[in-house]
C-alpha positions in Angstrom: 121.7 90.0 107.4 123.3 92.8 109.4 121.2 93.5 113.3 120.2 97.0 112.2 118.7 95.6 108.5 117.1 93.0 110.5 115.8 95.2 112.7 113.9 97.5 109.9 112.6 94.6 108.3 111.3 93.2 111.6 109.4 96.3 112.6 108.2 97.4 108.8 107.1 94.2 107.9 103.8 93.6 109.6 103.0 96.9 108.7 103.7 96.5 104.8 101.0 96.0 102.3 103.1 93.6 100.0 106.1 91.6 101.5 108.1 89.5 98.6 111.3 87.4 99.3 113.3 86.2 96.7 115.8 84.3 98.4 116.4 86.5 101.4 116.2 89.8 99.8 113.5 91.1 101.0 110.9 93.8 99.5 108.3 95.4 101.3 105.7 97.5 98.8 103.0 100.1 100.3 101.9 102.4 97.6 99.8 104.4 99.9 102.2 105.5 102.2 105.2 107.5 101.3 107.2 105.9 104.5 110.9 104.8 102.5 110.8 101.9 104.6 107.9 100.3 103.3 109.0 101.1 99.8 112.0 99.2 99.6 113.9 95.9 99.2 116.6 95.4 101.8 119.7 94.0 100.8 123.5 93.9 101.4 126.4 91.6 100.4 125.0 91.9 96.5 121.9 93.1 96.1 120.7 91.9 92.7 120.1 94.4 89.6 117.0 96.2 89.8 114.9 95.9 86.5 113.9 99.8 86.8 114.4 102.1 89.1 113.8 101.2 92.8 114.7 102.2 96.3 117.3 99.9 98.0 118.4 99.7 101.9 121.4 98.8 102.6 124.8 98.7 104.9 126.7 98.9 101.8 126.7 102.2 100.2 125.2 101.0 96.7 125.3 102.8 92.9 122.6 105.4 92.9 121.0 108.3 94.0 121.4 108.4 97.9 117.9 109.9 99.3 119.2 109.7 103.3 120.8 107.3 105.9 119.7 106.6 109.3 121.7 105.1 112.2 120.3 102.1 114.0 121.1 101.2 117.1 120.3 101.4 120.8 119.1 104.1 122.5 120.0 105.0 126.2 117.0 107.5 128.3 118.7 111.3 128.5 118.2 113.9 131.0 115.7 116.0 130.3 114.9 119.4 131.1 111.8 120.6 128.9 108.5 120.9 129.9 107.5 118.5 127.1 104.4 116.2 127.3 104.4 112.7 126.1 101.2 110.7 126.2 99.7 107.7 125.1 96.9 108.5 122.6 94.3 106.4 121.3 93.7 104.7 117.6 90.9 107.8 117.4 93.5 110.3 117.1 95.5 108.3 114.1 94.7 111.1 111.6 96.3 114.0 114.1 99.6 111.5 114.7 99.9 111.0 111.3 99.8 114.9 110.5 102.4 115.2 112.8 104.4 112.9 111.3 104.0 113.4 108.0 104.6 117.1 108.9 108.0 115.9 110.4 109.2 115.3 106.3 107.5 118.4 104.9 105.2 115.6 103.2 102.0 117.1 105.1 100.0 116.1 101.8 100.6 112.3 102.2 99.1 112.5 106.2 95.7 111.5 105.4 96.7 108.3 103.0 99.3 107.1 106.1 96.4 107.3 108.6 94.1 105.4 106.7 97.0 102.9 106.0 98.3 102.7 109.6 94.4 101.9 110.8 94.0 98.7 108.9 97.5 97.5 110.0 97.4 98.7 113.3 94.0 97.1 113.9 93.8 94.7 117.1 97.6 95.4 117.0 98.3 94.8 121.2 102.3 95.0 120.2 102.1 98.8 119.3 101.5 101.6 121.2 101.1 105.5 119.5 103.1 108.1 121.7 102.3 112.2 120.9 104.7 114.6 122.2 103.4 118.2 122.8 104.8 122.0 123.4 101.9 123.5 125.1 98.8 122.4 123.4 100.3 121.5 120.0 101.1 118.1 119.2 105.0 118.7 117.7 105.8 114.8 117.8 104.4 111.7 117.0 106.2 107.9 117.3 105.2 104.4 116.8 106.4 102.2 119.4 106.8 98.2 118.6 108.2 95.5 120.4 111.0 97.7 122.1 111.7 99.2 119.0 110.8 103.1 117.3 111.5 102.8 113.6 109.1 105.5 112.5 109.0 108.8 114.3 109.4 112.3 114.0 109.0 115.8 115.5 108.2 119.1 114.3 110.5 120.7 117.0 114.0 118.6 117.6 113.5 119.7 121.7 111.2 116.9 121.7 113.3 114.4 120.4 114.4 113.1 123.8 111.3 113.3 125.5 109.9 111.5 123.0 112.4 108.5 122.8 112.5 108.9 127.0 108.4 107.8 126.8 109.4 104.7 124.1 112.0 103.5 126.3 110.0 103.3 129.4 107.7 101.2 127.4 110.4 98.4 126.9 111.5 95.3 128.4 114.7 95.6 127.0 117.0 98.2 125.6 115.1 100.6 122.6 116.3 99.7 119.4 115.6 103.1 117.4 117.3 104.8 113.8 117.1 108.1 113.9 118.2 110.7 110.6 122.1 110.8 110.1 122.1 114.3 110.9 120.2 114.2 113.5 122.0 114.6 117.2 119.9 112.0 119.3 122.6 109.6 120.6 122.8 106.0 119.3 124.8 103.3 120.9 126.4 101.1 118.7 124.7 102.5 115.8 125.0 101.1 112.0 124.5 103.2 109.2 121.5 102.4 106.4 121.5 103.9 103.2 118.0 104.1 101.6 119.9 104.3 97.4 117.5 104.8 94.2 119.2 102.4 92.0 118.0 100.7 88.9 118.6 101.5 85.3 
C-alpha cells in the first residue's frame, strides 16, 4: 500500500464506525458523518468490482465519477504574517469545531451529526488534540490533529491555512504528514495524489 494510502487509513480508522478488510482492501463505513474518508474502501493495484455504487480511494485514477483528489504528503511550518489565532480548545466546544468544519464543504447541515460522531470516538482519545483558528472573534478554522498527522481540516478563510497547519506542526515529534484539496495552494513535500472515484455499476 502506497505511504499516503497508508497514511489515511491510519488516521481514519480509529475514527470509523465500521472497519472491514477483505484481504488488504480496506473499507471504512460511518453513515453519520459525511467525511469521504470514512466512507470509503481504499485500494490500488486492482481494486476489486464494487457490487453497487461506492466511493473508492486510490493512487490509481479508477473508472468513475471523480468527486476530488487530495495530495498527501509532508508539510514544512511557513512564514506567517496574519494576525491569526490558533488555540487548543476543549472537547466542550466539539459542536462549534464541527460547524466550522462542516462549513469549510458548504455541508453546514451535516455539523451537528459529525460532532456527535467525533465525541464517542474522540472520548479518552490522549493521541488527538482539536486546534480552532480565528479572524478576530470568529472561529474560521477548525483541524484535528493525530499522531503528527492532520487528515481532516478546513477553513472558512484560506489566510488561515498556514497558521493553522503552523499550530499542528508544532504539536509533532516528527515531520506533519497532512493532504490538503488538489487545488488548494498550501505546500506539500513530496506529496502523492488520492483520488476519492464513485465507481460501481
Amino acid at each position: 500500500m502506497s505511504s499516503a494510502l497508508s497514511s489515511l487509513l491510519t488516521y481514519f480508522t480509529p475514527l470509523a464506525s465500521d472497519v472491514f478488510d477483505d484481504d488488504g482492501v480496506v473499507t471504512l463505513l460511518t453513515p453519520g458523518t459525511n467525511i469521504l474518508a470514512l466512507n470509503a474502501t481504499y485500494c490500488e493495484g486492482g481494486c476489486p468490482p464494487a457490487p453497487r455504487s461506492w466511493l473508492r480511494v486510490s493512487p490509481e485514477v479508477l473508472p468513475g465519477r471523480d468527486v476530488g483528489g487530495v495530495r498527501v504528503g509532508t508539510y514544512e511550518p511557513a512564514g506567517d504574517e496574519t494576525r491569526t489565532v490558533v488555540e487548543q480548545v476543549s472537547r466542550l466546544h466539539l459542536a462549534a469545531w464541527a460547524g466550522v468544519l462542516a462549513g469549510a464543504y458548504d455541508t453546514p447541515q451535516w455539523a451537528s451529526l459529525i460532532a456527535r460522531h467525533l465525541a464517542l470516538k474522540l472520548e479518552g482519545d490522549l493521541q488527538s488534540v482539536l486546534l480552532m483558528a480565528y479572524a478576530g472573534a470568529e472561529a474560521v478554522g477548525a483541524l484535528l490533529w493525530r499522531e503528527n498527522a492532520a487528515h481532516l481540516w478546513g477553513t472558512l478563510d484560506a489566510s488561515v491555512d498556514v497558521p493553522l497547519l503552523n499550530a499542528a506542526a508544532d504539536l509533532s515529534s516528527s515531520p506533519l504528514l497532512v493532504s490538503v484539496p488538489d487545488q488548494s495552494r498550501v505546500p506539500v513535500q513530496g506529496a502523492e495524489i488520492l483520488t476519492f472515484t464513485l465507481t460501481g455499476p
